[in-house]
Every structure is written in C-alpha cells, then in structure tokens.
KEZARO-858042 format. One record per residue (C-alpha): residue in three letters; y, z, x. Coordinates in steps of 0.05 Angstrom, whole numbers, padded with zeros to 5 digits, always signed. Each point is the difference from the previous one (the first is absolute). Layout:
N
AlaYZX;...
! end
This chain:
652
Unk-00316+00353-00311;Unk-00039-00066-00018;Unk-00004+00020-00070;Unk-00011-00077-00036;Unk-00045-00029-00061;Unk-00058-00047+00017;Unk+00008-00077+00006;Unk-00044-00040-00051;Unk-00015-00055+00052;Unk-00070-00012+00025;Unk-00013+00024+00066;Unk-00060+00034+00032;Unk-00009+00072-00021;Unk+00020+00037+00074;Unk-00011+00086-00005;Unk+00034+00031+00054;Unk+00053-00052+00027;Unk+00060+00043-00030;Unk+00021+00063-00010;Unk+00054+00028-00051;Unk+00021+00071-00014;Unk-00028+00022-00070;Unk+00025+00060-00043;Unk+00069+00010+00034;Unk+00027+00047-00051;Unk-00061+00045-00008;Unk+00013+00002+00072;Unk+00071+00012-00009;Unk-00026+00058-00052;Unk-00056+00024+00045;Unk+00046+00012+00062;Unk+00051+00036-00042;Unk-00063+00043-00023;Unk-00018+00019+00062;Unk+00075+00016+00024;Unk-00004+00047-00062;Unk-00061+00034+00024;Unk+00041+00012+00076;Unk+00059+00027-00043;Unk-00052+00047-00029;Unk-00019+00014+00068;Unk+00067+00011+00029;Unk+00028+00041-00055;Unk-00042+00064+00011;Unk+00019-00015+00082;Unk+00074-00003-00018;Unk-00001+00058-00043;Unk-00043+00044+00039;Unk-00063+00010-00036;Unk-00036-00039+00063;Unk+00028+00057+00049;Unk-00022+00058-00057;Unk-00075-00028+00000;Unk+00000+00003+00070;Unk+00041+00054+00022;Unk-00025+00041-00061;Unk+00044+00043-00045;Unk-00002+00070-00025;Unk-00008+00014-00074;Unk+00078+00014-00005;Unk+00018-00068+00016;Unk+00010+00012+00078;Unk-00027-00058+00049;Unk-00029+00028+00064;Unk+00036-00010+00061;Unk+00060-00028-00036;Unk+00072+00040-00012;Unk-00006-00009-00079;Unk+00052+00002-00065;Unk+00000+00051-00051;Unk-00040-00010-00063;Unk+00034+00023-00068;Unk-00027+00063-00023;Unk-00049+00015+00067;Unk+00030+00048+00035;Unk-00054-00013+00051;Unk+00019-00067+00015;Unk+00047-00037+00043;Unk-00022+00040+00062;Unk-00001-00025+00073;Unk-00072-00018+00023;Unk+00018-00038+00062;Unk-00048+00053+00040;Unk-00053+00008-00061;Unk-00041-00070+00006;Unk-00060+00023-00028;Unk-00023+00007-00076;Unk-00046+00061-00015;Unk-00033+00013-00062;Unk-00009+00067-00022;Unk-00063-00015-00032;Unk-00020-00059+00033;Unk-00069-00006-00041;Unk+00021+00008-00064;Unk+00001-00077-00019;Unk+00015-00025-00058;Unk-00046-00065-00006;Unk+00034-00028-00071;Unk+00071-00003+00032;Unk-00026-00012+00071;Unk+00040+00051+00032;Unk-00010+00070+00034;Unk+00020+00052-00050;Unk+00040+00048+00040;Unk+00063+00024+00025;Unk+00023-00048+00063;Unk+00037+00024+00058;Unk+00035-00022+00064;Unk-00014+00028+00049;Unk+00005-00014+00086;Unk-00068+00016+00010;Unk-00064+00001-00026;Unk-00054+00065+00004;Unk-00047-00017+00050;Unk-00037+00074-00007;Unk-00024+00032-00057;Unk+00047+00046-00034;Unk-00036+00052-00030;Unk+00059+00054-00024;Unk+00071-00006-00029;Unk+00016+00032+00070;Unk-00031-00055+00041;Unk+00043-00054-00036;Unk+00064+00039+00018;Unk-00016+00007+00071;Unk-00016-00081-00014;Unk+00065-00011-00032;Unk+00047+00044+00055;Unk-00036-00033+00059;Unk+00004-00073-00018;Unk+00062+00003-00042;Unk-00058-00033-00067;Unk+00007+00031-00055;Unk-00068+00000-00046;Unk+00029+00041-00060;Unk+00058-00029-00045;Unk+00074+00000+00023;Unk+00021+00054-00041;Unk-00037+00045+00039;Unk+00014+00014+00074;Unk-00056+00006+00047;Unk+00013+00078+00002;Unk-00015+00010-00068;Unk-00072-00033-00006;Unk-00032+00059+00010;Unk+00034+00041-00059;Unk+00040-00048-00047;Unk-00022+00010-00074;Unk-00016-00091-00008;Unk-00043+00002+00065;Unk-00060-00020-00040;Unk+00035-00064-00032;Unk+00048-00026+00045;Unk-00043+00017+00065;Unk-00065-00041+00018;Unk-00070+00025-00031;Unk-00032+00046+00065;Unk-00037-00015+00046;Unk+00043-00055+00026;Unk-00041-00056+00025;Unk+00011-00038+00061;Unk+00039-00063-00010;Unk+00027-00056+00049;Unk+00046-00058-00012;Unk-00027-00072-00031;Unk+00021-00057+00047;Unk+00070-00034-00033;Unk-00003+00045-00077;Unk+00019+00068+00039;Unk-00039+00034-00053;Unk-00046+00069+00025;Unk-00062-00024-00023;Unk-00056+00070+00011;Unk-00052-00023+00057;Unk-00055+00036-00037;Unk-00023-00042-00053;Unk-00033+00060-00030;Unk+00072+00011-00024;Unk-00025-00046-00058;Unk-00054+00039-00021;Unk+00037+00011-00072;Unk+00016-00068-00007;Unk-00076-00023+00008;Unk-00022+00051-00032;Unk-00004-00032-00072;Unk-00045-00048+00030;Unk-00040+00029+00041;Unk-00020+00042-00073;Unk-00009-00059-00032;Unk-00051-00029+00061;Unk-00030+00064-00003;Unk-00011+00003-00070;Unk-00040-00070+00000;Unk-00050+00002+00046;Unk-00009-00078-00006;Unk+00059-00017+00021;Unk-00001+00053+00059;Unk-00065-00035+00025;Unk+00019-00073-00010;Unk+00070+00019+00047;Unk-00053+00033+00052;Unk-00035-00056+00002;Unk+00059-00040+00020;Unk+00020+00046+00049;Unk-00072+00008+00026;Unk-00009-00081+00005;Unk+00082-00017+00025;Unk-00029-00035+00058;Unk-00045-00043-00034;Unk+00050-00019-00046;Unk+00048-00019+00058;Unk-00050-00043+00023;Unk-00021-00037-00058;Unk+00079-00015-00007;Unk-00005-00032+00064;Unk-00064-00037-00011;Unk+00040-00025-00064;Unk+00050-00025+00040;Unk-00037-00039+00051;Unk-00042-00023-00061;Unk+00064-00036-00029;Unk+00013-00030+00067;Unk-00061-00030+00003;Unk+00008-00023-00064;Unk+00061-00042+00018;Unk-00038-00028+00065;Unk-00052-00027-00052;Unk+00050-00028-00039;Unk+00030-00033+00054;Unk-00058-00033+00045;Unk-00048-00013-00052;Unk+00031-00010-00073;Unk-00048-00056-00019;Unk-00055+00048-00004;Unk+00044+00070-00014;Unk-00022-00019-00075;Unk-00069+00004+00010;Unk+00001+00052+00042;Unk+00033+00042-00036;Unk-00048-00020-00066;Unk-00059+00018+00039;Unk+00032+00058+00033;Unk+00022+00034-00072;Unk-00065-00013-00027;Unk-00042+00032+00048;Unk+00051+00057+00015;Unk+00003+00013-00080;Unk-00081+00002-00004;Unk-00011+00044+00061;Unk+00054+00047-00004;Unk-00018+00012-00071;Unk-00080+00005+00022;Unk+00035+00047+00057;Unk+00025+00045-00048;Unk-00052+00001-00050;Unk-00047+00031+00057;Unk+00049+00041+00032;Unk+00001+00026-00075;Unk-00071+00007-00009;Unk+00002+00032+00069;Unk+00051+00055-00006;Unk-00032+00020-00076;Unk-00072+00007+00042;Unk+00040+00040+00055;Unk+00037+00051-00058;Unk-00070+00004-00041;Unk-00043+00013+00057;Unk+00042+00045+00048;Unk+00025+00066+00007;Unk+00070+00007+00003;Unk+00059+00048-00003;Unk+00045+00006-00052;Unk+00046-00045+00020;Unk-00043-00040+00029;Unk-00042-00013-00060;Unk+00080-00015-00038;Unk+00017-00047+00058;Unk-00066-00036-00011;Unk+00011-00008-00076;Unk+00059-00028+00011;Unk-00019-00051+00046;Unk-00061-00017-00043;Unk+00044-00003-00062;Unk+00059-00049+00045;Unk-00058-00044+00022;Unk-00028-00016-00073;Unk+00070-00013-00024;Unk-00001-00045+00057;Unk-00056-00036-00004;Unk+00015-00008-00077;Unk+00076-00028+00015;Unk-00037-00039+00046;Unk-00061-00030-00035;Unk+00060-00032-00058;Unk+00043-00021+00055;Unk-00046-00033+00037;Unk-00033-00043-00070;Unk+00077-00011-00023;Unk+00008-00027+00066;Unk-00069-00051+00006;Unk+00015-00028-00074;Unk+00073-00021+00024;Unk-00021-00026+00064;Unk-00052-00040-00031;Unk+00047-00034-00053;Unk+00048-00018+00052;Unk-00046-00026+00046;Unk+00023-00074-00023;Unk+00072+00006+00027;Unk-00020+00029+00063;Unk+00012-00074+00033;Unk+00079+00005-00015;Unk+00015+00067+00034;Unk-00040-00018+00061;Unk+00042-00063+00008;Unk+00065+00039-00020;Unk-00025+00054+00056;Unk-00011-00042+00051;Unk+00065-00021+00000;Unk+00027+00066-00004;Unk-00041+00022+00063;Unk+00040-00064+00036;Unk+00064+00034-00021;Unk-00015+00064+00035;Unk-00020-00034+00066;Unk+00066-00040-00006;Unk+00037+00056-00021;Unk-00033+00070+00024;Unk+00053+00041-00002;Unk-00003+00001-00077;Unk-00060+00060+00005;Unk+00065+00044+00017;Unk+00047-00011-00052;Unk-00023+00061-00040;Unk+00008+00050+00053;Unk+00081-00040+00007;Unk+00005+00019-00066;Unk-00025+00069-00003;Unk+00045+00013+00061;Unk+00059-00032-00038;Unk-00020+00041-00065;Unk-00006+00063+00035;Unk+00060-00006+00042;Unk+00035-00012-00066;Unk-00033+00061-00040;Unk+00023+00049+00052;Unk+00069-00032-00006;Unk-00003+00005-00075;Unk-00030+00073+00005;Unk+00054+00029+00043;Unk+00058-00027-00042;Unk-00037+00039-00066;Unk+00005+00065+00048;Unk+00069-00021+00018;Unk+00023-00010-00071;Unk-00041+00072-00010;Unk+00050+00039+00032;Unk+00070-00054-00020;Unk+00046+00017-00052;Unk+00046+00061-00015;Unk-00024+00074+00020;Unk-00008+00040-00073;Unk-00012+00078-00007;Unk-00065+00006-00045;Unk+00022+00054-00044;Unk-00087+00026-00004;Unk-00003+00009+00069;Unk+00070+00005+00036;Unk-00023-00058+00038;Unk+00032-00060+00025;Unk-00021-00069-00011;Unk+00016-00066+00000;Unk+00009-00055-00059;Unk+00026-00057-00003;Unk+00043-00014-00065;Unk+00028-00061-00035;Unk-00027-00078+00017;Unk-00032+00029+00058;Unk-00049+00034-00021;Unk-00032-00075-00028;Unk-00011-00017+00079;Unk-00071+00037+00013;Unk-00009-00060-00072;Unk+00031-00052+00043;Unk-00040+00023+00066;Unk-00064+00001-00041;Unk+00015-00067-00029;Unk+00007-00020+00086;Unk-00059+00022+00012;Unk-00044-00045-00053;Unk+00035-00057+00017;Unk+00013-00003+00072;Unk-00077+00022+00009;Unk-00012-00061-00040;Unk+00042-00044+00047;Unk-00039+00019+00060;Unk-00064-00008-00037;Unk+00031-00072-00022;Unk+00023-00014+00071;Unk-00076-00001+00025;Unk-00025-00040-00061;Unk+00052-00053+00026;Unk-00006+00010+00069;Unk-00082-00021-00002;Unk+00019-00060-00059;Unk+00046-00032+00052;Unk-00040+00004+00048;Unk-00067-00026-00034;Unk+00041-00051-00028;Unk+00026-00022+00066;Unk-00075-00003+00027;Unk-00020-00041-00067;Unk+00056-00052-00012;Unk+00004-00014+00081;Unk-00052-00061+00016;Unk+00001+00014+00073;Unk-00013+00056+00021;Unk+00016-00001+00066;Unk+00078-00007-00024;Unk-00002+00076-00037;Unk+00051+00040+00029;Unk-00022+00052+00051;Unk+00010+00060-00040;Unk-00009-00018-00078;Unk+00001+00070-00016;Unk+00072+00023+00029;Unk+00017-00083-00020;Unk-00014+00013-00079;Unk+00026+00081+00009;Unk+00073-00040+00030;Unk-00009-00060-00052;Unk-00010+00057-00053;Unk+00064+00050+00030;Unk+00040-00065-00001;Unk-00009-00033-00068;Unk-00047+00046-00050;Unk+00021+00060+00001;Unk+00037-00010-00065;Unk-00057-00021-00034;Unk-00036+00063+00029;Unk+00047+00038-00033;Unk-00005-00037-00068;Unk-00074+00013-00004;Unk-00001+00076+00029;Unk+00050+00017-00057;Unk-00041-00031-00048;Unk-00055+00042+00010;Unk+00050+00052+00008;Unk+00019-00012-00075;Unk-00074+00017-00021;Unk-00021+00058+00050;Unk+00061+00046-00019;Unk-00015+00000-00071;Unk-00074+00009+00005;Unk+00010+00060+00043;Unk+00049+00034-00035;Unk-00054+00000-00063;Unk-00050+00014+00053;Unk+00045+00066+00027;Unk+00012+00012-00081;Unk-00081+00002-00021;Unk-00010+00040+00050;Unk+00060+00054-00022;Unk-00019-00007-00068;Unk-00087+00007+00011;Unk-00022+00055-00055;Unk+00067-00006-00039;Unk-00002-00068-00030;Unk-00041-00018-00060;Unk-00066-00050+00017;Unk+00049-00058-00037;Unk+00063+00006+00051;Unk-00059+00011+00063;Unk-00034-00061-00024;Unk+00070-00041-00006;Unk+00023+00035+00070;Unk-00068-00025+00029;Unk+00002-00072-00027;Unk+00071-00011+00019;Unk-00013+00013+00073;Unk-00060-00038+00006;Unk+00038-00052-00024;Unk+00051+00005+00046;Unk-00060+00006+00052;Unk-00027-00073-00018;Unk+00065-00034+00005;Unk+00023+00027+00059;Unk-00070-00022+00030;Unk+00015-00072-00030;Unk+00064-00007+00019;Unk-00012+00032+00069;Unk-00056-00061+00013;Unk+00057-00052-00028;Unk+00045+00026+00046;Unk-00052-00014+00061;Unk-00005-00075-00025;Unk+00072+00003-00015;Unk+00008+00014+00074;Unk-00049-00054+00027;Unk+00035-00051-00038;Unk+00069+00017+00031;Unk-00029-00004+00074;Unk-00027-00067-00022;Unk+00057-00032-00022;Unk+00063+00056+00004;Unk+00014-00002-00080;Unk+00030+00064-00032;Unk-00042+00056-00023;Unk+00004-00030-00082;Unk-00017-00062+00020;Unk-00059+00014+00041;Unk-00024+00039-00043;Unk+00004-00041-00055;Unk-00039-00050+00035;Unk-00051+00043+00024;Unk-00019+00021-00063;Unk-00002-00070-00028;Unk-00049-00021+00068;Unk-00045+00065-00012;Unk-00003-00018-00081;Unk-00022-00075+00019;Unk-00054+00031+00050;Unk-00028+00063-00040;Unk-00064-00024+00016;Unk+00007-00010+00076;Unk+00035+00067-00008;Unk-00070+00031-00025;Unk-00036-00036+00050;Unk+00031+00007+00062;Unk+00060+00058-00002;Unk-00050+00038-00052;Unk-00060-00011+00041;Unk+00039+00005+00068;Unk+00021+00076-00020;Unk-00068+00019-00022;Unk-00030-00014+00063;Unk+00053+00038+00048;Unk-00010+00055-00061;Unk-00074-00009+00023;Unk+00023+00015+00071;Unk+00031+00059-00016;Unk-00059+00022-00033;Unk-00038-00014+00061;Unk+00049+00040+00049;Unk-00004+00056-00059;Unk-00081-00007+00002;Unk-00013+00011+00068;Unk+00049+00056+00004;Unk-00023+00038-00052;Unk-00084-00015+00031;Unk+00026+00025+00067;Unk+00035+00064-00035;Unk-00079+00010-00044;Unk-00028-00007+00068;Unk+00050+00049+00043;Unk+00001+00045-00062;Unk-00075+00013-00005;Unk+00002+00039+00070;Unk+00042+00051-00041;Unk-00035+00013-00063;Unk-00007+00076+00005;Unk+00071+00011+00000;Unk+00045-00056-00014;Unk+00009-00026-00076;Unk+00005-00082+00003;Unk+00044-00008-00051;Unk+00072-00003+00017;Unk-00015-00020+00080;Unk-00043-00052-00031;Unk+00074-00021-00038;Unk+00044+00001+00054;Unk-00035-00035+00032;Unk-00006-00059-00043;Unk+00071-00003-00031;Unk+00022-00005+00076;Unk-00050-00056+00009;Unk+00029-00039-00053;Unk+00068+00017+00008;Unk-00013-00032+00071;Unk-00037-00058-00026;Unk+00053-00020-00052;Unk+00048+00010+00053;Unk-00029-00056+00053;Unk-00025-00043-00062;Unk+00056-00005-00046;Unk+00037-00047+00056;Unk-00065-00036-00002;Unk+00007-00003-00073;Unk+00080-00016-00006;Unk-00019-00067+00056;Unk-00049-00013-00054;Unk+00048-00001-00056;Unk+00049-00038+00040;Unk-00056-00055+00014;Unk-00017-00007-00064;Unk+00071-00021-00031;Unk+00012-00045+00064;Unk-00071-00034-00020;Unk+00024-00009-00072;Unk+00062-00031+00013;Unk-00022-00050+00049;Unk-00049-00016-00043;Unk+00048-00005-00056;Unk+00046-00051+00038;Unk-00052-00030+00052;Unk-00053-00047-00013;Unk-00016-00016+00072;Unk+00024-00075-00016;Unk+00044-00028+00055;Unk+00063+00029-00011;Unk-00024+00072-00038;Unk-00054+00022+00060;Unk-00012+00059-00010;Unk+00011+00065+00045;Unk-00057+00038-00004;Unk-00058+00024+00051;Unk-00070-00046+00001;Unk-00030+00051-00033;Unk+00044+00000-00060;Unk-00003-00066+00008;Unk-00069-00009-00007;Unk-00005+00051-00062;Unk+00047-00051-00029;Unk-00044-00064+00013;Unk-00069+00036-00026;Unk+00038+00012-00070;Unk+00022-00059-00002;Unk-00072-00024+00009;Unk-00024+00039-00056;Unk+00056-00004-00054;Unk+00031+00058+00011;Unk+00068-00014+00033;Unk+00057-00048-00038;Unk+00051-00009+00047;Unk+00067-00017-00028;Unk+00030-00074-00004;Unk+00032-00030+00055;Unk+00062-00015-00035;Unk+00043+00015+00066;Unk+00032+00058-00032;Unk+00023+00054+00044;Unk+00003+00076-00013;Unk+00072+00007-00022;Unk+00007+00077-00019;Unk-00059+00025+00060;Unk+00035-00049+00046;Unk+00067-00003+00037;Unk+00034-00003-00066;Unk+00017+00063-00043;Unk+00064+00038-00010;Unk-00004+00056+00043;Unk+00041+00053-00040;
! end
C-alpha cells in the first residue's frame, strides 16, 4: 500500500504529490468493530426480538400475530396469535417512567376499542362481536360480567377509545386526557410554585415570538458567513466596532428598560398578578443589566490589550474568506454531519430497543409476568453497543475535521489556482475514504479512551450526590475535570494531527508527533493568530447572540402585562448561539487548518529560489513587515527537506 521510510537526499519539499494509505490495522480493527456492531444488530433480528418490538408481545411471552412456543411454567403462553395483531394495555396510563415501560397487563388482541366501554357488559358484547378479547385468557368473554378476578385481570372502566400506532400495533387511547394521572404529579408541583407556572405561561403566551427570533438567528448566522466571505479584510474591525457599540447600548437598553418597568410597577395600578408579573420582570431586567454592565467591562479591557495583534488575524482572515469563495460548499459540512450523526443515532437507538426485548423469555416470580433477559456474554453487548456509539460518533465527527483539512490544504499548497480540482470538497472526502480512514480511526479511539472513563465517574457522582463524604465528591469532581482538559487537548491535537496527514499522508503518530513539535516552535504565532483568530469569530457569535437577544427586549416589551421574560428571553439566546457556533466553528476549523499550513511553510520556506513559499500575498506580506521590524527569523536555508511531514514516514 506504499507504506516506505523517507529518503535522506536533498530535494525540494513537494506536499501533495503522493498519497499512501496510513493506519491500515486500526483500519483493519475499526472495520471488524463495526461488523461487531451489525452482529449486534442482526442478533436481536435472527432471534426475534426485532419482530417482538414491532409486532408487540403480551405479558405471557406471546408475540402478536405470530403462532408462538410454550413458555416453562406459563400456562398462558405458547398460544396462536396469528388473528390477534394488536397489543392492548389494560392500563395503558399507568407508566412507569424509571423502567420506561407501561405498567400493565398486555394483551393481543384483533382489534382495538374504537368506542368507549363504559360496563363489564359492553366489553363482552366487544369481545363476542369482534372475536378481541379485553380481559385475560383465563376468562371467556361470557364470564366478564360475573367472574370473581374481573377487577384485576379485566381493563380499569370506562374503556377509552384506542386506535392502532402506524408499524408498533400497539392501542395507544386517542384521548390524551387518558394521562391525566400520569401528569398529575406535575401539574401539583407547577401549581404549587406559582413562579414557575408564570414563567411556562409566558412561554406559551410569547411561542411566536420566540419562533421568530430563532429564525432571525438563523439568517443572522448566514449573514455572518457572507461577511466572512466578501469582506474578511475588514470583518475584524467590524466586528470590534460592532461588539463595542452593541455591548454599550444594549447594556444602556436595559438599564432604562429597567428604570422603566420599576417606574411602571411603582406608579401603576395593577392586579395581583399583574403587579407579580411586573416584579418579576423588573427583578430579570436588573440581573440583566448587572450580568451585563461586568460582561461588557470584562469584554473592553480584553479587547483593548489585544488590540496589538489585531494585524495577524486580519491577514490570516483574509485568506480564509478566499478559501470559502474557492471552496463554498464548506458552509454545509455541519448540516452533512448532523444528517450523518442523526441517521446514525436512530440506528444506534433502535438496536438498544431491539436488544430490549432479545434474550430468553423468564417468568418473574413477583408478578407472573414474562420477560425477557439475556444471560451469559451477551448481556456485555448493550457495553459493546455503548462503546459503538462513542467511537463511531467520533469517526464521523473526525471525518469532517479531515474532510475541510484536505481540502484547505489543497487550496493552500496549490500555486495555481486555476489547476484545483473541480470539486475539492467530494476530492479531499474521496482522498480521505481512500487513504485516512485508518488514521480517523486511530484518533476517534483515542478520545474514545478518555470520554468513557470520564463519564462513567460522571454517571457515578451523580448516583452517589448526598451519599458520599465532601473528600470522595471533591476527588470524583477533580478526576473528571481532569479527564475534561485532556480530552479537550488531545481532541485539538487530533485536528492538527489530521491537517498534517492531508499535507503529506503520514500515519496518525507521526503527524501528530510533528504537529506538536510545529505548534511548540510557534506558541507565539499560536497566541497571535489561532488565539486571536478564535476570539474574534467568538466575538461574532456574540454579535449574532446580541442582536437576538435586543430584538427579543424589543418584541418582549409589547407583552409586559402578561408574559415573564425570563426563560423566552433563554431560548432564545441558547438557540442563537447554538446557531452561531454551528456556521462559525467551520470558519474556525479553516482557521486552524491555515494556521499549521502557515507554520510549516514558514518552517521549510524562505522564499529563496528553490524554497518559495506557498502562501497567499497577504500572508505574504505579514511575513515581509516582520521581517522589517525584527520580528520574524526564518529558518536557514540549509536545503533540508521535511522528512517525517513529507512523503516519508512509515505508515503503520
């Protein structure tokens, strides 16, 4: 597979003129992974726990619509159902929410009530005239009325209307009301806090608004990425001026509309829940302005002591504007991934139901029910299917991070750019599919390694909260943030780790290796152009967030008799900047990917005949002006070439 060490003799340095597979046997390991995780799949299929999910079963081990084996020690099992392909509960809204299951007697039955059945009479007449029985099969349809276990083994009267769900034959009750008892806890507990109930009214009372300022959010991003696109040299400023001015006035804004509502609730005549409306309000808009008043001087001192490496990111930003009008299509990878990811989490979710209902059928001695476990080595696969799901939602996550450092390192390393292919996006994706996916899987497992143990202590502290001492919380605490901070470390490694393999097709060690060594040499063009370069889209988000949240003050004011700001106020703005991180992370990984193409071809380029360089003018021109004043040493032109980065490199 082209798998060969470096030559030591002195020729140009040349990214990109050949390709190697890297990490065969982690692909070897990966593949074999994922035909695990089918196996997993196919198992509950071939056994049958796919067609008892879907076709339903009764609680004594009988699937619906299926002629079905006797069950040791059921005497109610093992019972034809061919004609009964319907599940009914007997008490459909008795749910039990720990074990995520109805708690009730299950049936099969041929049809489901479509009437209200008020008496013990009505369900015989039901059960004679549509061959569905409704009461246990110990008791024949003649006897509802005047067997002794009618109130136990017969549904709770009135019978509520049910019809069929779509593909689970299950008689779900039309009238929702039918969950009164099931909401009923909560509706107490709303009840009994009369903030809450009001803050949940005033989302309710302001759900259009809310749409709307989602919307606005999302056209806000867009924009966003236009202005990165068209005019980059100036997005800096912009966006300086921009946060400034939005910070000051929306924090004027909301000092006024403070002062404002407390004139309103000191001067006017309200009801009572008008005058507790308007506390609240006055109360949300001091915090408010408070959180508001810190952020915004937090914000002016950092700006202002940054102000001197502004010059770098615009330079680094203009060329990252040139990459999206080469390569446009990059704005969409995130919604290819999130289709990908969710495509994949359905997939993953229906297996866990499969595996649900797999395994042997077993008579639960407490309740004379039947259920289903699996026993021996496999009940370790729901471990094995979580372990699938970490680390193949990794690889996809992995696969994008490659898929835009190909193709940014295609745009950067090609001099002309009229000779790019046509589509650099599907090129890198088929470069990627065809040589790195080994070293995709190296790198997803790594972080693998560290996510599974922090969240096993994370699902522990949270079992444990109010029974461990304040020494083993503490310990508990420390270790997972720990975990937190490498994963984050090694998670940014991994991105460079990725770069440097679409650079020069090196295994997932190696590159990493030497990205770590480039990024040590440069921690100060790190801080001033990667650092820098992530605060400003950061200030972009807080722009996108800004305006949001002014338009929401603005719509929300109309309302101020009856709608609390709070939680719409929320929404509205976690939405904004889930949007805004969404569109500006891609911004931010073409960034990243600049950056470590910048330091390398300034590592092993001096723009000497021989060693141009491959960077844009503007990069170029940063260059040149710190040169002029001292502040770039480039390295000497000793010919060498870039033996571990380059074509060399065992590719394991």
């Amino acid at each position: 597979m082209g798998c060969c060490n470096s030559t030591e003799s002195k020729r140009e340095w040349k990214p990109l003129e050949e390709r190697s597979c890297t990490d065969i046997p982690w692909l070897i390991i990966f593949t074999l992974f994922c035909i695990g995780m089918a196996c997993i799949c196919g198992y509950p299929i071939a056994t049958g726990a796919a067609s008892r999910l879907i076709s339903g079963y009764d609680s004594y081990g009988n699937t619906c619509g299926q002629n079905n084996s006797k069950v040791e020690g059921v005497p109610l099992s093992g019972r034809d159902m061919t004609e009964n392909k319907f599940v009914f509960f007997l008490e459909p809204c008795n749910l039990d929410l720990i074990n995520r299951k109805v708690k009730s007697i299950a049936l099969c039955v041929s049809k489901c009530p479509s009437t209200e059945l008020k008496t013990y009479d009505d369900l015989k007449k039901f059960a004679l005239n549509n061959g569905s029985q409704l009461c246990s099969y110990d008791i024949t349809p003649t006897r509802y009325t005047g067997h002794s276990e009618r109130f136990t083994k017969c549904p709770k009267l009135p019978v509520s209307p049910s019809k069929a769900v779509p593909l689970f034959h299950r008689c779900i009750p039309v009238d929702i009301g039918c969950y009164a008892e099931f909401a009923q806890a909560f509706i107490t507990f709303v009840g009994d806090n009369t903030v809450l109930r009001r803050v949940i009214a005033g989302v309710m009372a302001s759900k259009e608004i809310i749409m709307g300022l989602c919307v606005l959010a999302l056209v806000l991003s867009l924009i966003m990425m236009v202005v990165i696109r068209y005019i980059s040299k100036v997005l800096v400023w912009i966006l300086t001026i921009l946060v400034i001015i939005g910070s000051i006035g929306g924090t004027g804004v909301l000092w006024w509309l403070y002062a404002d509502h407390r004139h309103a609730f000191e001067n006017n005549t309200l009801s009572a829940l008008g005058k507790e409306v308007a506390s609240d309000n006055v109360k949300a808009l001091l915090v408010y302005a408070i959180g508001a008043t810190i952020f915004t001087v937090v914000l002016l001192l950092v700006m202002f002591f940054m102000r001197k490496r502004v010059a770098l990111t615009i330079s680094l930003f203009h060329v990252a504007g040139k990459v999206f009008i080469h390569l446009p299509l990059l704005a969409l990878q995130p919604f290819w991934t999130f289709i990908c990811l969710m495509l994949f989490w359905v997939y993953w979710i229906t297996v866990l139901l499969f595996l649900g209902t797999a395994g042997t059928p077993v008579k639960n001695n407490s309740t004379g029910m039947v259920e289903y476990q699996m026993e021996g080595p496999l009940q370790y696969l729901v471990w094995y299917h979580a372990v699938g799901l970490i680390w193949i939602s990794e690889f996809i996550l992995a696969f994008q991070q490659m898929t835009i450092a190909g193709a940014v390192v295609t745009y950067y390393f090609t001099r002309n750019k009229s000779q790019m292919p046509a589509t650099p996006i599907l090129s890198s994706m088929a470069r990627t599919i065809r040589y790195h996916l080994g070293t995709l899987a190296k790198g997803s497992f790594i972080i693998t390694l560290v996510k599974i143990p922090r969240l096993i202590l994370t699902y522990i502290h949270s079992q444990l909260k109010g029974k461990e001492n304040a020494c083993a919380r503490c310990m508990l605490k420390a270790c997972v943030c720990c975990l937190w901070c490498l994963e984050k470390c090694l998670a940014y490694l991994n991105q460079n780790a990725y770069t440097a393999t679409a650079i020069n097709s090196t295994n997932f060690c190696t590159s990493a290796r030497e990205a770590f060594l480039i990024l040590v040499e440069n921690a100060l063009r790190v801080a001033a152009i990667n650092t820098v370069g992530d605060f400003v889209l950061f200030l972009g988000k807080v722009l996108i967030v800004s305006c949001t949240a002014f338009a929401g003050v603005l719509a929300l004011n109309y309302q101020r008799d009856y709608t609390v700001w709070v939680l719409p106020l929320l929404i509205v703005c976690l939405f904004a900047f889930l949007v805004a991180h969404c569109f500006l992370s891609v911004f931010e990984n073409v960034v990243d990917v600049l950056f470590l193409c910048f330091a390398v071809d300034t590592k092993y380029n001096d723009g000497s005949p021989g060693r141009e360089y491959y960077m844009d003018k503007a990069l170029m021109e940063f260059v040149e002006n710190s040169k002029k004043m001292g502040r770039y040493k480039p390295d000497d032109g000793d010919g060498r070439e870039m033996k571990s980065m380059a074509r060399g490199g065992t590719s394991a």
